[in-house]
C-alpha positions in Angstrom: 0.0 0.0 0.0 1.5 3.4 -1.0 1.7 6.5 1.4 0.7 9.4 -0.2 2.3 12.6 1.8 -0.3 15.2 2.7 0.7 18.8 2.9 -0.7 21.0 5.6 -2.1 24.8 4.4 0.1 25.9 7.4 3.5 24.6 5.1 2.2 24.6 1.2 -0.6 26.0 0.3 -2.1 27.7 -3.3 -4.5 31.2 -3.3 -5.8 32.8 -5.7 -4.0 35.6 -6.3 -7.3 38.2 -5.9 -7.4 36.3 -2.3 -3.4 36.8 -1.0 -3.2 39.0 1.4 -1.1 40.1 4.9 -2.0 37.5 6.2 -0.3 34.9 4.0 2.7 37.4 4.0 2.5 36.4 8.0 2.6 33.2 6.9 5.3 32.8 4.4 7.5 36.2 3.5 8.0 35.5 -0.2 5.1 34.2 -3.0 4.8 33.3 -6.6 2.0 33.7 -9.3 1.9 31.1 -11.0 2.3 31.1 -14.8 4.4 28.4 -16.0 4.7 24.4 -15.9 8.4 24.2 -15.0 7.7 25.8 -11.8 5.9 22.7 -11.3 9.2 20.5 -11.3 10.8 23.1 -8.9 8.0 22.5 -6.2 8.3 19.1 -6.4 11.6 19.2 -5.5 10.7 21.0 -2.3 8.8 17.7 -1.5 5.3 18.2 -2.5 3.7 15.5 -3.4 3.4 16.2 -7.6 -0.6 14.6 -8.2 -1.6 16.7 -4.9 0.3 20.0 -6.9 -1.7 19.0 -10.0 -5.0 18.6 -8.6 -4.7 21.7 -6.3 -3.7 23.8 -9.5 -6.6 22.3 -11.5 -8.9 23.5 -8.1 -7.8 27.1 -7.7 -6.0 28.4 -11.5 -9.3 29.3 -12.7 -9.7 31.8 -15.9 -7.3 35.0 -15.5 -6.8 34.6 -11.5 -3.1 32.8 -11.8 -2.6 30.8 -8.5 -0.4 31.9 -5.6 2.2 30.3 -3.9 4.9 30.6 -1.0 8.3 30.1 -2.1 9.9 27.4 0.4 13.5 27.6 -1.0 14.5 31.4 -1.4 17.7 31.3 -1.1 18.5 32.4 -3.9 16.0 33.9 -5.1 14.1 32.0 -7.8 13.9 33.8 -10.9 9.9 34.0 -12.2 8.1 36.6 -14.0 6.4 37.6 -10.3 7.4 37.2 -6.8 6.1 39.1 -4.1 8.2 39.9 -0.9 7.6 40.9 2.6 8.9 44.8 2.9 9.2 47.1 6.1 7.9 50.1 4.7 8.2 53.3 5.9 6.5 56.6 4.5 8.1 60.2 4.0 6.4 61.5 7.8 8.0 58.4 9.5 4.6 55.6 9.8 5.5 52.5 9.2 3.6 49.9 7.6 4.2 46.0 6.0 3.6 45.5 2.6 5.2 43.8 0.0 7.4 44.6 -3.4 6.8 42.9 -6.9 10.7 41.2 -8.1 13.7 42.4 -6.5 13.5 45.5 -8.7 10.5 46.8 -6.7 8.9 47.1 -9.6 5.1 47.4 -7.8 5.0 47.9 -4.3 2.0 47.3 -2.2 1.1 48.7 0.9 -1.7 46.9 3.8 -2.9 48.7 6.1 -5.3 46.9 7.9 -7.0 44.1 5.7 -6.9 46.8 2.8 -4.0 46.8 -0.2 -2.9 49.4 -1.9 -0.7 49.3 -4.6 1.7 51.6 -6.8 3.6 51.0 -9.7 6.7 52.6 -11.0 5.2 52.5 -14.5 5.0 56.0 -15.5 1.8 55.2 -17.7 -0.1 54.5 -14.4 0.6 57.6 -12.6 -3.3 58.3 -12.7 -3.8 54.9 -10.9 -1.3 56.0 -8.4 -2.4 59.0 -7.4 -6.0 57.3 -7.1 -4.2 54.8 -4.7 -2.6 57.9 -2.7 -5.4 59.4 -2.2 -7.7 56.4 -0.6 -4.9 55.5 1.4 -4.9 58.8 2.9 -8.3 58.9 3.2 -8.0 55.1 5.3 -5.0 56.7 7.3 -6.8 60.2 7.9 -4.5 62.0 6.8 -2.8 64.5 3.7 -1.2 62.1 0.8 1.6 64.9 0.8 4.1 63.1 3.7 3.2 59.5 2.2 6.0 59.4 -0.8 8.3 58.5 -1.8 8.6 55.5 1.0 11.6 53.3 1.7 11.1 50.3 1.7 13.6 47.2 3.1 13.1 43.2 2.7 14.7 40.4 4.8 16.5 38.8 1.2 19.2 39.0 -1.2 18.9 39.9 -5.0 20.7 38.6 -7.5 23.9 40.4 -6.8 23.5 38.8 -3.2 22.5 42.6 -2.1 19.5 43.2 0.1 16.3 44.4 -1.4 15.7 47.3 -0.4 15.4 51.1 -1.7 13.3 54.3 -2.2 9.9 54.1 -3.9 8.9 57.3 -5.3 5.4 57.9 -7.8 6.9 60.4 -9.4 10.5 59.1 -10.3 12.6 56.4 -9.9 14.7 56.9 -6.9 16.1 53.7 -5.9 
């Protein structure tokens, strides 16, 4: 009789990625979205059980929400075309907050501030978007958008380079 391993949420789990949130940043610092079947090969190597990672997939990859999921090896840092990473983030007027930054380039960062998310991107294009972020995160905080940005922002892991992730996030140039 075979033993089929079965994973606890609390080690390996998948979300969708409309559903991640602080919480699973509590969880597990560092996630994936999901877009490719190689990255299939590279979980199973971390142990999970590869019919479990199929049928899990299958369950929660439905239509454009890609699947989530925490990267268990991070050292180094996989390369994918998304991973989100736990960041320290503190504003121009000195609040701190958690959050999390898109690649090791920061290329999105997000902000939670209670079980609301608010992201900003350093894509020029979306500078409407951003400033429509700013201002309902000031309204959440109470307070003027003016001492929010730019933010620094600092992770617990190494680039590529083996130099920590961290830097100035600014909406209106890049800074870091």
């Amino acid at each position: 009789m075979a033993i089929t391993a079965q994973y606890s949420p609390d080690v390996f789990t998948l979300v969708p990625m409309s559903a991640l949130s602080k919480h699973h940043f509590e969880s597990h610092p560092i996630w994936s979205e999901h877009y490719d079947f190689e990255e299939r090969k590279e979980i199973v190597a971390w142990g999970i059980n590869p019919k479990w990672l199929a049928s899990e997939l299958d369950r929660i990859h439905t239509g454009n929400d890609h699947c989530a999921y925490p990267i268990l090896r991070p050292y180094p840092l996989p390369e994918r075309m998304r991973l989100y990473i736990h960041a320290r983030i503190t504003s121009k007027d000195g609040r701190k907050f958690v959050g999390h930054v898109m690649n090791e380039d920061a290329s999105v960062l997000s902000i939670f501030i209670n079980e609301d998310e608010f992201c900003f991107s350093r894509n020029g294009i979306l500078g409407d978007l951003n400033d429509k972020e700013l201002t309902r995160m000031a309204v959440a905080l109470g307070c003027s958008p003016v001492g929010l940005f730019p933010v620094a922002y600092e992770t617990d892991f190494l680039d590529s380079e083996d130099k920590l992730i961290a830097g100035v996030f600014s909406l209106t140039e890049d800074v870091s």
